[in-house]
N, C-alpha and C positions, 0 to 999 in steps of 0.2 A: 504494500500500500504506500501512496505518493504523496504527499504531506504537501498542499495546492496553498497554503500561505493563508493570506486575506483574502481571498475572493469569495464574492459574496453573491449568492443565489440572488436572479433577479426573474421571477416566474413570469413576469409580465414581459421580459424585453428579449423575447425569441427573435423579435422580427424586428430589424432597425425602425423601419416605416411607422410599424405599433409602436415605438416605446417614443419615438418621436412628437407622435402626434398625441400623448398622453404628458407627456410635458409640457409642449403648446397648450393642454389645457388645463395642467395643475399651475403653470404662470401665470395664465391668465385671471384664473381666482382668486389668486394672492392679488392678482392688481391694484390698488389703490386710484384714484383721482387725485392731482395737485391741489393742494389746498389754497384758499382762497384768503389773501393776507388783506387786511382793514390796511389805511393808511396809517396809523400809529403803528400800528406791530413795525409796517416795513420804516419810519421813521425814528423808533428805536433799533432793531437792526443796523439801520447805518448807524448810531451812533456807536452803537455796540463794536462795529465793523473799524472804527476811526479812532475809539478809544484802545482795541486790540494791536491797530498798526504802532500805535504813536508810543505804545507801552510794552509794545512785542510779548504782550501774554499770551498764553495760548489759551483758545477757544475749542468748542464745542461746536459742532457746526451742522447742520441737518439740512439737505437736501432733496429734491426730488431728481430721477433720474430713471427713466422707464417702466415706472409705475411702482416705484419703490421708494419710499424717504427712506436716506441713507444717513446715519449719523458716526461722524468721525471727528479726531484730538487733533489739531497741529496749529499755526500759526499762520496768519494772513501777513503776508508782502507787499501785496501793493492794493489798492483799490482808486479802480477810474470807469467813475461812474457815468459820463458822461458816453461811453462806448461799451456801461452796461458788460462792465468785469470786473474779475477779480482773480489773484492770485491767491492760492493756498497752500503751505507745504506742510501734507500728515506727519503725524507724528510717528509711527511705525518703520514705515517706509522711506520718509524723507523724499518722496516726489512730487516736484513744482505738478502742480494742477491748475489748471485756467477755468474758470466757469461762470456761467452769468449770474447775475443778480438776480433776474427773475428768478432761478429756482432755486435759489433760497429758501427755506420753511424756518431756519431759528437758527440763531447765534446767541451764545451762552458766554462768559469770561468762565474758567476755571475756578 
């Protein structure tokens, strides 16, 4: 007898095609809608956002991003709002991230 490691029984994914199309729609369940920000939330935010650059604390940061708010630690670099961006570098990884303001959902100071 052959001693197969981690591999792990998958009784539904006989067939690429099946296990595919059973992903497409356990994602899709999970999906969420973008949440819809008052003007005060998104005017604390930026403050939030201005007071993090100019004090390089790190934040908390929650995003939307394919039907998913994502919440991740790192520090903001730069913010220009005017073209409706922002830099972010996580905390874990340490990689520059670009992404809009719009999909923003919360920013937190540590």
């Amino acid at each position: 007898m052959e001693y197969r490691g981690m591999k792990k029984w998958r009784p539904f994914a006989t067939l690429p095609e099946q296990y595919i199309g059973l992903q497409e729609i356990i994602d899709r369940q999970v999906e969420v809608t973008q949440p819809v920000l008052t003007e005060e939330q998104i005017e604390q935010m930026n403050f939030t956002l201005i007071e993090a650059l100019h004090t390089n604390k790190q934040v908390y940061l929650t995003y939307y991003e394919r039907g998913q708010c994502i919440t991740e630690t790192g520090f903001i670099r730069f913010v220009d709002s005017l073209r409706n961006r922002f830099i972010f570098i996580d905390e874990v990884f340490e990689l520059k991230n670009k992404m809009r303001l719009s999909e923003l959902v919360d920013v937190r100071i540590v």
